[in-house]
N, C-alpha and C positions, 0 to 999 in steps of 0.2 A: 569504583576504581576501574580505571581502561589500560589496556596493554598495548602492544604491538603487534597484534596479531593480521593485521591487513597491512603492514608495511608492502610496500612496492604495488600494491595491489590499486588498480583500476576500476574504478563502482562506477556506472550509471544508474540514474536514481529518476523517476518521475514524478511527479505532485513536488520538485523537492523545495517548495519557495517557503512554504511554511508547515505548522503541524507536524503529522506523525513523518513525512518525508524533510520536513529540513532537520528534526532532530535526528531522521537515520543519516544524514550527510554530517550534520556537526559529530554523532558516534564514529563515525567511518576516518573521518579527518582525525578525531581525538588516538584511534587506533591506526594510525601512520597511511591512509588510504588517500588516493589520488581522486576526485570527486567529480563526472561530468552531471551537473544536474540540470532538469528538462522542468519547466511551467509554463503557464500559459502569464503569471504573472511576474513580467520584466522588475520591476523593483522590488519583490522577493527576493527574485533572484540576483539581482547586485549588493542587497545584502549579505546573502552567503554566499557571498566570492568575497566582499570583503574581508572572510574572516580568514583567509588564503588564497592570496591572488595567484600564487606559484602552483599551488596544488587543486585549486577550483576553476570549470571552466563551467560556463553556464549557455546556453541554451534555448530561446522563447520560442517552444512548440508543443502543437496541441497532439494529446496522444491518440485523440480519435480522425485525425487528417494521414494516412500513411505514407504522404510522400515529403513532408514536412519531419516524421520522424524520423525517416529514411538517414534526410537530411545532417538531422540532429547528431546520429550516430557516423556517420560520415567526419562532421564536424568533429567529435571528440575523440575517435579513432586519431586525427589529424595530429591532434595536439598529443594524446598521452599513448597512442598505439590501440592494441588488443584491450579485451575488456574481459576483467577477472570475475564480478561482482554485478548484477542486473537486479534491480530493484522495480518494480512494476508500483506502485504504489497509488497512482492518480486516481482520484475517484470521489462522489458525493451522492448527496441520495435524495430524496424528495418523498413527498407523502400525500395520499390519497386514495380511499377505496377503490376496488376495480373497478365497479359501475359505475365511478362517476371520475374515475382518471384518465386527461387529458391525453391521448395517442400519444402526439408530438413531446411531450415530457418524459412519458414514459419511453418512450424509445432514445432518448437525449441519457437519464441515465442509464438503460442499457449501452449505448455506444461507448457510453466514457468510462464504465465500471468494467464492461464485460469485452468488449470490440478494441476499446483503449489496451485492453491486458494482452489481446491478441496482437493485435500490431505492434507492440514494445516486443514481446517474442520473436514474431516473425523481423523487425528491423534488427534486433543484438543478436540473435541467434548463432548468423555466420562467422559475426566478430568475436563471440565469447571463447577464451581460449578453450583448452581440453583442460579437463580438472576444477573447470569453475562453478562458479553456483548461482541461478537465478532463485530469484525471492519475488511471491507474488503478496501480494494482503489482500486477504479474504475479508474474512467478519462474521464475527458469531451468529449473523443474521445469515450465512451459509448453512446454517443446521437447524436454527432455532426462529421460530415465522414469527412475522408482525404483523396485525393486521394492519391496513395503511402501507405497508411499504413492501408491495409487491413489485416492484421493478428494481429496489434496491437488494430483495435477499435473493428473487431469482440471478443476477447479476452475478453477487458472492456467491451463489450456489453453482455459477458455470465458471467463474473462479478457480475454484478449488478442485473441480471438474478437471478444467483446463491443464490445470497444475498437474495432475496425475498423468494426462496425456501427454504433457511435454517433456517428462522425467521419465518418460516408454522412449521417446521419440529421442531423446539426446542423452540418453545413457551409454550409448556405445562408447562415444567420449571423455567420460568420466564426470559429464556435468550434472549438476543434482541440482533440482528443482524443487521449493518446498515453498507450503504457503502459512504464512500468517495469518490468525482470526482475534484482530483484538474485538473486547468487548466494547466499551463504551470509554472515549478518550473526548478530553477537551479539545477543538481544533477550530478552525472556517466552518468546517462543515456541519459538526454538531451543534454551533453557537444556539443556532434557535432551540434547540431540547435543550442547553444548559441554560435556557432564560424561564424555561415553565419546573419551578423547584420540587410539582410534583412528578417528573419524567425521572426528573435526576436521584427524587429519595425512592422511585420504585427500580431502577436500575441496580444502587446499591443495596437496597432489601433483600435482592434475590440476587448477587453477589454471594459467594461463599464469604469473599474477606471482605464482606460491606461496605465495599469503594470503588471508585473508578480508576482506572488506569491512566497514567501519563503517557506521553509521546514516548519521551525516555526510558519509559518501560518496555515499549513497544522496540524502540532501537537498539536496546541490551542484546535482543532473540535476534533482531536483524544479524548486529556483527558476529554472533555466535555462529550463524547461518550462511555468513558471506566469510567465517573464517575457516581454517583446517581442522577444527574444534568437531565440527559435525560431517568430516569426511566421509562417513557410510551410510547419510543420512539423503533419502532422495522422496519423493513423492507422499509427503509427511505435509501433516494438517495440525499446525501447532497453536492449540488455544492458548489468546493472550485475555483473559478475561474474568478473572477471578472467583472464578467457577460459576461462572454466569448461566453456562450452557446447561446446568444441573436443575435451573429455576424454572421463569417463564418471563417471558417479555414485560414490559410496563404495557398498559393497557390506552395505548393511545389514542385509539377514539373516544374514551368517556372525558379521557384528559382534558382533549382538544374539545371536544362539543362542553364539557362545564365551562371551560373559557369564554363560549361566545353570550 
């Protein structure tokens, strides 16, 4: 059930062409919200503008290029003004032990998990009115290690980091900064771990409520976040993962080397 809780209200959103960012734009639009959303992929994104051409204005730019997002916010300040609502969201992950992972990869998803969150910051920042709320998405791989995916939990771990220091840094204002940690959601990014069925049953083994979470579920927290619902609520690390972070990770190198 959705309300009206973001009427009038202005959300930029990143990653938002599909996944856990176009389900936070379809919650935002469903809760009366004006929607500027930022991807790298163009026909995502004219899909959801289809779903409100009056209230969606979309955006092809990458979050790890800072004068292209510069851009992007320029652009959607244009059309709907100030900006109520900052969604940091973009991001993927990759896998590989340290001594034998690729530099250049690993430093690819630091730029776009970790340097991407930075630059969506530093470009809304000046535009966010007083009283607004940014939202980063972390991941429960901010707390909880993987072996294989060292470039993906350091990332979420400077994240969440980040998120504390920009909730110091823009609280004078009244704006609140919190970040999101889902656990394990179907998206682009996760496809290949929802294709090896033992990734997927050792995720919800050690799940408290032995499942994985939806986009949807993940967008519920968002609107909470971007509404007047959590007005004293600022530099807050909200697991979305069904007490995930209570377990231990799936054990992805035995997974992956039985595979071959």
């Amino acid at each position: 059930m959705t309300t009206n809780r973001l009427t009038n209200k202005t959300t930029f959103v990143t990653g938002a062409a599909s996944g856990i960012g176009a389900a936070i734009c379809r919650r935002f639009l469903d809760e009366g919200a004006r929607v500027i959303a930022t991807d790298i992929d163009p026909e995502g994104l004219r899909r959801l503008r289809e779903l409100d051409p009056e209230r969606v204005h979309v955006v092809t730019a990458d979050v790890t290029d800072e004068r292209t997002m510069a851009d992007a916010v320029t652009s959607g300040v244009a059309v709907f003004g100030g900006i109520d609502v900052v969604v940091a969201n973009a991001g993927a992950g990759t896998y590989g032990l340290i001594q034998d992972h690729d530099l250049a990869d690993w430093k690819r998803i630091i730029d776009l998990c970790l340097v991407g969150v930075f630059i969506t910051l530093k470009a809304t920042s000046a535009h966010v009115n007083d009283g607004g709320s940014i939202i980063t998405i972390s991941s429960l791989n901010a707390i909880q290690p993987s072996a294989g995916m060292s470039a993906y939990c350091a990332a979420k771990a400077g994240v969440a980091m980040l998120t504390r220091v920009a909730a110091m840094e823009m609280g004078a204002r009244g704006v609140r900064v919190n970040t999101i940690a889902p656990g394990l959601v179907p998206t682009n990014a996760t496809a290949g771990m929802f294709a090896v069925p033992e990734v997927i049953r050792q995720f919800e083994e050690n799940a408290s409520l032995g499942r994985h979470a939806t986009p949807d579920e993940v967008a519920s927290v968002a609107a909470f976040l971007a509404s007047d619902e959590s007005s004293f609520m600022s530099a807050s690390f909200l697991s979305v993962d069904g007490g995930g972070n209570t377990g231990r990770y799936p054990t992805l190198p035995a997974i992956f080397s039985s595979l071959q």
